[in-house]
N, C-alpha and C positions, 0 to 999 in steps of 0.2 A: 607297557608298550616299549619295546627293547631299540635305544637308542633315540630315542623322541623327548621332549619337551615341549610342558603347555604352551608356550610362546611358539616354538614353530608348530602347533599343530592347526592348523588352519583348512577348515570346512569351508568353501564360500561358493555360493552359484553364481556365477557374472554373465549374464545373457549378452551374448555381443558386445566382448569388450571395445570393438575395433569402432564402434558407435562412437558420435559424438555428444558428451556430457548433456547437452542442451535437449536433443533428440533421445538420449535414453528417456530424461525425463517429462517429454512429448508423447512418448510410445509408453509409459508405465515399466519401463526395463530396470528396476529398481536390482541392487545387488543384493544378496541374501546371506546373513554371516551363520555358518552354523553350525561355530567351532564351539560354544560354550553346549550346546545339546548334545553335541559329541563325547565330549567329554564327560557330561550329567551320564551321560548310557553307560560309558566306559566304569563310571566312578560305582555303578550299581555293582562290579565284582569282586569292592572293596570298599574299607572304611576309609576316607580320605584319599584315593587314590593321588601319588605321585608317578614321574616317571625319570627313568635312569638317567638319559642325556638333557643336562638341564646347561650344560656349557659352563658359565659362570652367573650362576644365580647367588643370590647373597647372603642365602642356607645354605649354599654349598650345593653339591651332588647329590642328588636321592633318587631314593628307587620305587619301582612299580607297587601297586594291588595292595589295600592299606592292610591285609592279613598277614604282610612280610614284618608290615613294623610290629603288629599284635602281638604276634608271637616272637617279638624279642630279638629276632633275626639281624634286625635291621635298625640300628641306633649311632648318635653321633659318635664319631670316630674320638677317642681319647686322647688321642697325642695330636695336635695341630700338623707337628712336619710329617709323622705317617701319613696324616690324609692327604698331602701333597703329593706324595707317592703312590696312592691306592687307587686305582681304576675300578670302578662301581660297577662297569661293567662286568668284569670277571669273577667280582660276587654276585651279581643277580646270576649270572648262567652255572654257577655253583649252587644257584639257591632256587632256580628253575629243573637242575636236572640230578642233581645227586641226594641233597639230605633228604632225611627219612624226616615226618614232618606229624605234628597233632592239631589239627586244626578241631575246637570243640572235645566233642568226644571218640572224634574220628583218627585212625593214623596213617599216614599215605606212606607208605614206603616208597623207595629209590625204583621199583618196580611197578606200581599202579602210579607213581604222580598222575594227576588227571590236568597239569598245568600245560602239558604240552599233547597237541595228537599223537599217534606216532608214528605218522610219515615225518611229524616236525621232529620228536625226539631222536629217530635214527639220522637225521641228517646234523641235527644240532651232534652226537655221540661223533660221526663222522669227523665233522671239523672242529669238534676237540680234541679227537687221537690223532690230527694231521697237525697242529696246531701246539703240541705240548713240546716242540722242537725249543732249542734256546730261544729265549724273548729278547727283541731288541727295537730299541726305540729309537727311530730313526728321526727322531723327531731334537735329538740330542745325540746321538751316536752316530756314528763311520757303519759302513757298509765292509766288514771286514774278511768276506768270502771275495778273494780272488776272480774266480771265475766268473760273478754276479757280475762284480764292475766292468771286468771285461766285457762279457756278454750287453752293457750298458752302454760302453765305450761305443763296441760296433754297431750299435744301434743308430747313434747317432751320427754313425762316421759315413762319408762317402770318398768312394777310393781311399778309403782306406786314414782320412783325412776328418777329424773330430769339424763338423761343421754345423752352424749356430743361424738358423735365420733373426731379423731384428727384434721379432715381434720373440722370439723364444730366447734370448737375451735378457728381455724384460720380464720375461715370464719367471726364469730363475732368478733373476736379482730382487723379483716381489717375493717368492718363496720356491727353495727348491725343490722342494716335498711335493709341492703340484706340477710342477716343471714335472717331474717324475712321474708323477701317475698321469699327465696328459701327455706327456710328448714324448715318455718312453713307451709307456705302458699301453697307450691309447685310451684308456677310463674317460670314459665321459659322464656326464650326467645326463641320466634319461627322462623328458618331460613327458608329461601325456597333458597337454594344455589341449582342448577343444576350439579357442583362439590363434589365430594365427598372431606372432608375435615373436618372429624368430630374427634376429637385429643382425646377424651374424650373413643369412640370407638376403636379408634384405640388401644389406653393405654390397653383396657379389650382386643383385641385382645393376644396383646404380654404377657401379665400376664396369661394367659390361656394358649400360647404356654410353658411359662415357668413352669406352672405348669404341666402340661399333661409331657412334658419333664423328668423332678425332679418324677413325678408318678413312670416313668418307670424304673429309675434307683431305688428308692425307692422299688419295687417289686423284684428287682434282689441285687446284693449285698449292696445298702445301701448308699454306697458310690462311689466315682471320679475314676476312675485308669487308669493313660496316656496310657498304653496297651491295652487300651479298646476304644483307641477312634474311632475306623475303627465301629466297632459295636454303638458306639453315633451316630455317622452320619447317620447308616440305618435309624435312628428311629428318623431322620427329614424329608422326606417325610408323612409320618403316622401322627406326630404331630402337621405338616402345614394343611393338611387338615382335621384335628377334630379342630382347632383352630379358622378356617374360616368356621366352621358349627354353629357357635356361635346362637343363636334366636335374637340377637340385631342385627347383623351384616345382617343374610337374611332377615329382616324388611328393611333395608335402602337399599336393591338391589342398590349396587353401579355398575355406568357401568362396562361391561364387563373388559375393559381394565384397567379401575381402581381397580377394582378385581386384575387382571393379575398382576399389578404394586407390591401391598399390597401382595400378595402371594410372589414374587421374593422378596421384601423385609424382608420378613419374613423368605424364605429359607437363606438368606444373612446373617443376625442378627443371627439367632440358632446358624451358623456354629462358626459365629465369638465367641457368646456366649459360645458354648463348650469349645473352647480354653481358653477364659479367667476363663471359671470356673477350668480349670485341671490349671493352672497355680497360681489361688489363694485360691482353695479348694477341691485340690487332698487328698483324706484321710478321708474328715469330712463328718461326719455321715449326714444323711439328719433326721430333727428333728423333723420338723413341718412343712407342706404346707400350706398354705392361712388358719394359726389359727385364728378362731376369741376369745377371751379374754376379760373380763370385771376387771376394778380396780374400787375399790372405797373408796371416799376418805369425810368420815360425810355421810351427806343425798345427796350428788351426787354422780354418776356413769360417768365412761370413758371407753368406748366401742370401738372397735374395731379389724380390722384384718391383721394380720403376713402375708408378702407377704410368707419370707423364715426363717428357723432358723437351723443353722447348729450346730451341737457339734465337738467341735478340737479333732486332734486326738488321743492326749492325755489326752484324759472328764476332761480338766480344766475349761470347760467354753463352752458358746456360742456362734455363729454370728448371730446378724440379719442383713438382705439383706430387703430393700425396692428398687423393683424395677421404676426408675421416667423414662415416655418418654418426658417428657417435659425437659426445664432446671433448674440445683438446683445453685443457689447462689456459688462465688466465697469461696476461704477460709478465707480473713477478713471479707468480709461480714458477713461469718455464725456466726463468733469469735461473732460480735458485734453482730449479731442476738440471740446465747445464752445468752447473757450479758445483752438483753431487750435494745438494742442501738439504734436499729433500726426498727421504726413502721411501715413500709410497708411491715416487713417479718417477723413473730411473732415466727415462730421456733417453732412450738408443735410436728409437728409429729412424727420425731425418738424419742424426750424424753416418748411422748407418749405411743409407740411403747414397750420402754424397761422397761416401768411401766408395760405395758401387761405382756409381757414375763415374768419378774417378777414376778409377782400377780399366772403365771401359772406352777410356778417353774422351769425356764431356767434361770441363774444367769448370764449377758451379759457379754461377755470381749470386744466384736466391735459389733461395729453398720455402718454399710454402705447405700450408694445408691447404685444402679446397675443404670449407665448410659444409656441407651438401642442405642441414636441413636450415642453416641459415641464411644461404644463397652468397657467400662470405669469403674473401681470403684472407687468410692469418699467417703473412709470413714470418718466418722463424729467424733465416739469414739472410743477408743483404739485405738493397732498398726498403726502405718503409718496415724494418726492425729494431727493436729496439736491446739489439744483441749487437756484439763489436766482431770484427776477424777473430782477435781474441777468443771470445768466448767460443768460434768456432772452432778452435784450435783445440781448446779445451775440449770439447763433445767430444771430437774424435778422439783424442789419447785417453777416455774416458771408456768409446767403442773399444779400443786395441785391449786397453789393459781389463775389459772385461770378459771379452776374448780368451784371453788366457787365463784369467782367475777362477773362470766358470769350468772352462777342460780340466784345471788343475784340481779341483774341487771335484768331478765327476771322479777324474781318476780314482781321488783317492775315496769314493763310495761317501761322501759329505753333502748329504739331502739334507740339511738342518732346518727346521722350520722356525722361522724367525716370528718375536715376539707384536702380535698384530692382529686388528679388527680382523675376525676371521669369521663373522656372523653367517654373512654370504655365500662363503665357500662350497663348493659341493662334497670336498673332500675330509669336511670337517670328522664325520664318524671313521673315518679312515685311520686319520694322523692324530685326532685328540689332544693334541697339542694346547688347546684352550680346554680341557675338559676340565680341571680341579677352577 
């Protein structure tokens, strides 16, 4: 199996995931694993089947169909640092489509192989004779074709101008190898989940309630008033259902009852949401809804958009609200994460955020998250943080000078994939970067 590993091969039936644990096991909805039968079946076209992408297993790299090792093909490599350099995959598809071979008493020549069909052989021939161009490992190497870079440059530029939203800031300074295949390239990864379970959607869900929400109060006085929460509440039926008329949301037709769930959750979260909003932003003006703002900082651009921005109600100042459904880092963590202590969490997007504001004349006093599934705020700057001006000072010249080190790096074709837990990734068979 080309490119696979027993650890990721994974058979499993999950009847309604979206069930709650107690009720699955009410309803007999038991989960079903039946990745080791999978495997048993696979293993019947060989003696000891392994398979090529094994990442970093602690045999090392191996390969498919146990007839490869039989016949000699296939043995540990002799030199330790050659097999740091040898990609296993380029000998299985050597050993899949060219040698002449004697399996028993039989000989398969480079012409009958029976390993491949041959719709799969002409297509596999195909993207070898496209593919035998110079090799380059971008995983350690510069991008040294001119035109590529360029052509990468404008990708990202607008007017002409190399520009970075926060969230793809962080996306390159985690790695920029996927920086590249997602946000140049467009590559995605494609699920076929029968569950509905898509975090991503869900997130535009709730941000859409919160804004339609903030609309309505925005039309009417402006601002919060606890005497008015009996009238908040009508206006969460109305806004649970414009929120799940989304166009992204009626493309994934999620089943009905996972609809049903996502709707009760959603009435749940407002409610709770109202409350916390009158308890820490009774009085303040509503300033800006989903502002989008550009900074710029020499010949780059930072672009992006304000979920919320409120004025006190004393106009000393402002709050931005970034609402997360996901979760945001502890408080030493963020400490060290503004500090640059910490490289699996690069910290741009609030400082980013308050460079906008900024840039669009809101002077910040706080900066928060809106927690969604904890019903929660976690402020980052000012009041009730436990960050100094200081440290805000630092984010920022942290945002600028990433700014330019990131364009600087584009230019000069500098995708390197940096050394890291890369289990998860989708672009693992891609970049290979963890494969020896």
């Amino acid at each position: 199996i080309v490119q696979c590993s027993q650890a990721n091969t994974q058979v499993r039936h999950a009847p309604f995931e979206w069930v709650r644990e107690d009720l699955k096991e009410a309803l007999h909805l038991k989960e079903s694993d039946l990745s080791q039968r999978f495997l048993e079946l696979y293993a019947v076209s060989g003696e000891g089947v392994r398979f090529s992408y094994s990442i970093e297993s602690r045999s090392g790299a191996e390969l498919p169909a146990g007839w490869f090792v039989a016949s000699g093909d296939v043995k540990p490599a002799e030199d330790r640092e050659e097999a740091k350099t040898l990609d296993p995959l380029e000998i299985e598809k050597e050993l899949w489509l060219f040698r002449e071979e004697r399996i028993g008493e039989k000989e398969y020549s480079t012409t009958d192989r029976w390993t491949l069909l041959p719709h799969q052989r002409e297509g596999a021939l195909r993207y070898l004779e496209r593919s035998r161009g110079e090799r380059l490992d971008m995983t350690r190497q510069n991008l040294r074709s001119e035109r590529i870079r360029k052509a990468i440059l404008d990708q990202i530029s607008q007017d002409g101008v190399p520009t970075f939203s926060p969230t793809g800031l962080e996306s390159f300074d985690l790695c920029p190898l996927q920086f590249l295949f997602e946000k140049v390239l467009g590559l995605n990864e494609e699920l076929f989940d029968l569950w509905f379970q898509d975090f991503a959607l869900e997130g535009s869900v709730f941000h859409e309630a919160f804004r339609l929400f903030y609309r309505n109060i925005q039309k009417g006085a402006g601002f919060l008033c606890r005497k008015d929460k009996e009238k908040y509440l009508k206006l969460i039926p109305g806004v649970v259902k414009e929120a799940l008329s989304l166009p992204a949301l009626r493309e994934k037709r999620p089943f009905f009852p996972v609809f049903k769930a996502l709707e009760q959750e959603l009435q749940e979260k407002i409610t709770a949401f109202i409350e916390v909003e009158l308890q820490e932003f009774e009085g303040w003006r509503i300033a800006a809804l989903e502002q989008e703002g550009t900074y710029q900082e020499g010949e780059v651009a930072l672009r992006g958009r304000i979920d919320r921005i409120s004025e006190s109600p004393g106009k000393e100042g402002f709050c931005l609200v970034d609402y997360k459904t996901g979760r945001v880092v502890g408080k030493k963590k963020l400490k060290a994460a503004v500090r640059g202590e910490d490289p699996q969490y690069p910290f741009y997007q609030i400082p980013s955020y308050v460079l906008l504001a900024e840039s669009l004349g809101f002077p910040i006093l706080r900066a928060a998250y809106y927690l969604v599934k904890d019903t929660t705020y976690r402020v980052v700057f000012g009041e009730g943080s436990n960050l100094s001006e200081e440290d805000l000072e630092l984010s920022l010249e942290r945002v600028k000078k990433a700014l330019t080190d990131t364009t600087n790096k584009v230019k000069s074709g500098s995708f390197h994939s940096p050394a890291q837990d890369c289990r998860y990734c989708a672009f693992r068979s891609l970049c290979r970067r963890k494969y020896h």
